[in-house]
C-alpha positions as CSV (number, residue, x, y, z in Angstrom):
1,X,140.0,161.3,38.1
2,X,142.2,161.8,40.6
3,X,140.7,165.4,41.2
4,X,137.1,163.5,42.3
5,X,139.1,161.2,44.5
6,X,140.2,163.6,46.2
7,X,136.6,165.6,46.4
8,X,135.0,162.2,47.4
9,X,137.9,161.7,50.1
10,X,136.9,165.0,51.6
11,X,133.0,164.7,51.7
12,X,133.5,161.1,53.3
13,X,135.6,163.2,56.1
14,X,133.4,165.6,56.3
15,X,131.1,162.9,56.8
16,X,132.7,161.1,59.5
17,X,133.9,164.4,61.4
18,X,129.9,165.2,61.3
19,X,129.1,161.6,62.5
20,X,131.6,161.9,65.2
21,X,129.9,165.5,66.3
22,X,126.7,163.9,66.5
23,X,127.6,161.0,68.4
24,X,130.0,163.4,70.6
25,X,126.9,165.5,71.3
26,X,124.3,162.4,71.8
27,X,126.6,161.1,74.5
28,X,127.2,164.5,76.2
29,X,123.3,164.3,76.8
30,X,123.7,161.0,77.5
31,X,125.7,161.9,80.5
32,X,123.9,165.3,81.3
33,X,120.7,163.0,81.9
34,X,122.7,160.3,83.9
35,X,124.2,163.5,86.2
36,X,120.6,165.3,86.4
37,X,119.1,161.9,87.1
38,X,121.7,160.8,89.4
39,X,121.0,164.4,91.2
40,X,117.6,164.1,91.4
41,X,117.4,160.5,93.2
42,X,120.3,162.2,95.6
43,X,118.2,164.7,96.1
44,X,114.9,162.6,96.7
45,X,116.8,160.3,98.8
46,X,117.8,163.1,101.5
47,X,114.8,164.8,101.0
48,X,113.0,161.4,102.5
49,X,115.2,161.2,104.7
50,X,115.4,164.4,106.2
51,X,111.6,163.9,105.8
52,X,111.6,160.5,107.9
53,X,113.8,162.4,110.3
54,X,111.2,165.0,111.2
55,X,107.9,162.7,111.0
56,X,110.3,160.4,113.6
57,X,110.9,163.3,115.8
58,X,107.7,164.5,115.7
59,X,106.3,161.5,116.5
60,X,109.0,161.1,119.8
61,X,107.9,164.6,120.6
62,X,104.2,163.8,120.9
63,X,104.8,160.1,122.6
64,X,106.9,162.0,125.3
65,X,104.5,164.7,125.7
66,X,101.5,162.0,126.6
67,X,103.7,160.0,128.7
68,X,103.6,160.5,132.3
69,X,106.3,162.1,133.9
70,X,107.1,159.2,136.6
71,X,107.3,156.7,133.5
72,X,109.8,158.9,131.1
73,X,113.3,157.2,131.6
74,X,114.2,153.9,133.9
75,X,112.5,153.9,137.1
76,X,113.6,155.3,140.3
77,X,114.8,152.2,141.2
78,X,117.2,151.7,138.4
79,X,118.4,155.5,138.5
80,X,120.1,154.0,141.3
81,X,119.6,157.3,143.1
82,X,121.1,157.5,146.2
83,X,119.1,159.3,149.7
84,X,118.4,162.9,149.9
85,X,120.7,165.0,151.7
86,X,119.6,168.3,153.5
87,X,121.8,171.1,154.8
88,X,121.3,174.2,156.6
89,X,121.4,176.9,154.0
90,X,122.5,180.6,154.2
91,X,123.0,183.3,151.4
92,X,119.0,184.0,150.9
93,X,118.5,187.5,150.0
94,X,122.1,188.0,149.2
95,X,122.4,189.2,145.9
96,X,125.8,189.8,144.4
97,X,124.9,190.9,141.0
98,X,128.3,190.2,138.6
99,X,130.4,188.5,140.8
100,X,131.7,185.0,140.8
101,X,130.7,183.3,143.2
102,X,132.3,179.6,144.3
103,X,129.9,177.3,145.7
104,X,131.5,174.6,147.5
105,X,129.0,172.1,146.4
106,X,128.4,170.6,143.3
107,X,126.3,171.9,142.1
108,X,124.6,174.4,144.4
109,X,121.7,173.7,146.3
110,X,121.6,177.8,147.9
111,X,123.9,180.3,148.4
112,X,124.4,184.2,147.2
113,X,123.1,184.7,143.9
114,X,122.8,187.1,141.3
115,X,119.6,189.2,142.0
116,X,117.8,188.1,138.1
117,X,117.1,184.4,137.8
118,X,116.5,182.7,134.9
119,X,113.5,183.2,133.1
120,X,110.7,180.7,133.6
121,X,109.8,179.6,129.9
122,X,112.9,177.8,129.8
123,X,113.1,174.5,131.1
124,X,116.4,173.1,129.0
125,X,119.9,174.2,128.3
126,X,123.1,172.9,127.1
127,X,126.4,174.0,128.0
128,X,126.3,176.7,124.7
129,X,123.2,178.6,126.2
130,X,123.0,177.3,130.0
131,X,122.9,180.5,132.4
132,X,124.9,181.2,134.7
133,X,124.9,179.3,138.2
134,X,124.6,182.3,140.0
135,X,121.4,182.7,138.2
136,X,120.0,179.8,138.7
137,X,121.3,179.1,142.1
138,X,118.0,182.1,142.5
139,X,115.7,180.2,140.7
140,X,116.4,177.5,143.3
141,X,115.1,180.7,146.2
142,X,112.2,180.9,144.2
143,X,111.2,177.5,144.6
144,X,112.6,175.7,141.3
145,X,114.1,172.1,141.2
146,X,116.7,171.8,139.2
147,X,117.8,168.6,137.3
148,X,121.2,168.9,136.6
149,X,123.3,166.3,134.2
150,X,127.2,166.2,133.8
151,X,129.0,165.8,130.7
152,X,128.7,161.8,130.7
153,X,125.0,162.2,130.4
154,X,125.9,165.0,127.3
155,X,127.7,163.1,125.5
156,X,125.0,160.0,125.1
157,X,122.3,161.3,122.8
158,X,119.8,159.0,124.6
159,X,120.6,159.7,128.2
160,X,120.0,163.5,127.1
161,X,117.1,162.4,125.3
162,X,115.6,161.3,128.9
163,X,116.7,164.8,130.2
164,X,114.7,167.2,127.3
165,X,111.7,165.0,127.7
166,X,111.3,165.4,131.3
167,X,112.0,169.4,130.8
168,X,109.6,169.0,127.9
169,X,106.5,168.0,131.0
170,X,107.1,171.2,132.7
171,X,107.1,173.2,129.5
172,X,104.0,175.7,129.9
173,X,103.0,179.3,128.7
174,X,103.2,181.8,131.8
175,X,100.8,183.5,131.0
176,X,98.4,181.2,130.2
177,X,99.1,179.2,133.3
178,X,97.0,179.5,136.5
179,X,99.1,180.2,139.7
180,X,98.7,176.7,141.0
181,X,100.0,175.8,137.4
182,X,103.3,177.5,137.7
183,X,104.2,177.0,140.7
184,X,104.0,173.2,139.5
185,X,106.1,173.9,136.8
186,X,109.0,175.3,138.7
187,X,111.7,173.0,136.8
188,X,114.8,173.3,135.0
189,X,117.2,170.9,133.6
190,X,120.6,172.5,133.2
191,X,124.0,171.0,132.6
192,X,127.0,170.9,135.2
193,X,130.6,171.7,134.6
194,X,133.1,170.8,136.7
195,X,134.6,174.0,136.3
196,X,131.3,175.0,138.0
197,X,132.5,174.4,141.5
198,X,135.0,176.3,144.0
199,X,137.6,173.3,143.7
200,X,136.3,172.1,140.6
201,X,134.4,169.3,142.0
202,X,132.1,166.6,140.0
203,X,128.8,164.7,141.2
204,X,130.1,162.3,144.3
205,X,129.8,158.7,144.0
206,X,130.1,158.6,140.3
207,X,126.8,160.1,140.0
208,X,125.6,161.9,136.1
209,X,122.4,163.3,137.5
210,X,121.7,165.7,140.7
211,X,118.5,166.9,141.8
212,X,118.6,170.6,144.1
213,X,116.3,172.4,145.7
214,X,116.1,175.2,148.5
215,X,113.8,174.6,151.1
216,X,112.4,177.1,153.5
217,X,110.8,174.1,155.5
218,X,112.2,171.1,156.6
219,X,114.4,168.6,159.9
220,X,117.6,170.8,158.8
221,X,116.2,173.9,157.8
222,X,117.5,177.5,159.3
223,X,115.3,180.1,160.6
224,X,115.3,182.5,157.4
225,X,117.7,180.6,155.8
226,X,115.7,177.2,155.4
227,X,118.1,174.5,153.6
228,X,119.3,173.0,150.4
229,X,117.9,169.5,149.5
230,X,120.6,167.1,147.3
231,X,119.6,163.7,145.1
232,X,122.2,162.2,142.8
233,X,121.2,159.6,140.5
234,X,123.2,157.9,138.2
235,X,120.8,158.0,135.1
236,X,117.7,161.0,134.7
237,X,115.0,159.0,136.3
238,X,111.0,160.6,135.8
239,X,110.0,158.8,138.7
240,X,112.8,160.0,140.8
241,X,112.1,163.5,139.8
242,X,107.9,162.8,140.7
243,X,109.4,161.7,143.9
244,X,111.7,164.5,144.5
245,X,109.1,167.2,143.9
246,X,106.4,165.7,146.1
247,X,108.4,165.3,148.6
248,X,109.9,169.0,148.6
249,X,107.2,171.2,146.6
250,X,107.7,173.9,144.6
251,X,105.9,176.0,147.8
252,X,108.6,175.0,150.4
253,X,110.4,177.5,149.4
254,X,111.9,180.7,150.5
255,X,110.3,182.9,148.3
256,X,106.8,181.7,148.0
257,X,104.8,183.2,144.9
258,X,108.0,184.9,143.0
259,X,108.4,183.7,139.3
């Protein structure tokens, strides 16, 4: 008798050991299905948003692109811009490929340059791809306006904002673009460094934003020379850049019909 005991003891453990696999594997499903499902909302969840992300900038894209220039950004008005400032230039022609050059304003509105500007499909850089000033202080010879924006207006994602959609206007194919075209389109928005200037100098007044251009035409301009124009702004302003480049064209300039 006590021989069966003993059998029957070890088929009920045997029993209970088997119920306890069973139940050990039903709930290690259990929680596989939790984790995959838990995964899988994660997964939908940043999917729609990185989804929601696009359509949203895609959408910005396209609402900048049909907005008028002079109504991207506050108006003229509440860039509180200050008056334009001409100079006598000199340095046209003078190409000093490789060496640094220290312009005394900042930023540079002529001066030696490097003999290659910047190419013309570009119309916005950051600090991690800008090129150099020498570079672009020959885009302003060929007739260019250049928006540049210090590091206050960096550092807020919606003043910068303002900045790439008013590059955005002036962003054309060359070589689908009639002449009349790209001369229009001679803009750039770059940023300005500090470090930029001969005594490290910033924007005067507490200004974030400074329109340049060099002028062959104009009350101050230089026989050969002509002279560099100056706006700063405290905020990017579309309207203040309309106004700027009606007022000095990208044809006043000292090298008419170069790219």
């Amino acid at each position: 008798m006590a021989k069966k005991d003993r059998t029957s003891e070890r088929d009920e453990r045997r029993e209970r050991l088997e119920r306890m696999r069973r139940e050990a594997e039903r709930a290690e499903r259990r929680r596989t299905l939790v984790v995959v499902a838990v995964c899988v909302v994660i997964a939908l969840i940043i999917g729609g948003l990185t989804g929601w992300k696009i359509y949203q900038d895609n959408q910005a894209e396209q609402e900048a692109a049909g907005t008028p220039l002079d109504e991207i950004g506050v108006s003229a008005s509440e860039a509180g811009c200050a008056d334009i400032v001409t100079r006598g230039a000199d340095g046209s022609a003078d190409h000093r490929d490789g060496e640094q050059i220290d312009y005394p304003d900042a930023p540079p509105g002529f001066g030696a340059h490097w003999s290659a500007p910047a190419e013309f499909g570009r119309k916005f850089y950051t600090a991690a791809d800008r090129p150099e000033v020498e570079q672009l202080v020959h885009n302003l010879e060929h007739g260019y306006t250049i928006l540049w924006y210090d590091q206050t207006i960096a550092d807020d994602d919606s003043a910068l904002q303002v900045v790439e959609d008013l590059a955005d206007r002036f962003d054309i194919d060359p070589a689908d673009a009639e002449p009349d075209e790209y001369e229009a389109n001679k803009f750039i928005a770059a940023p300005w460094n500090v470090d930029d200037a001969e005594d490290g100098e910033d924007f005067p007044r507490g200004a974030h934003v400074a329109l340049t251009h060099w002028a062959a035409e104009g009350d101050d301009a230089i026989e050969g020379q002509g002279m560099g124009v100056w706006q700063y702004c405290d905020q990017p302003s579309g309207e203040a850049v309309q106004e700027f480049m009606d007022e000095y064209p990208a044809g006043n300039t000292m090298e008419p019909g170069a790219a």
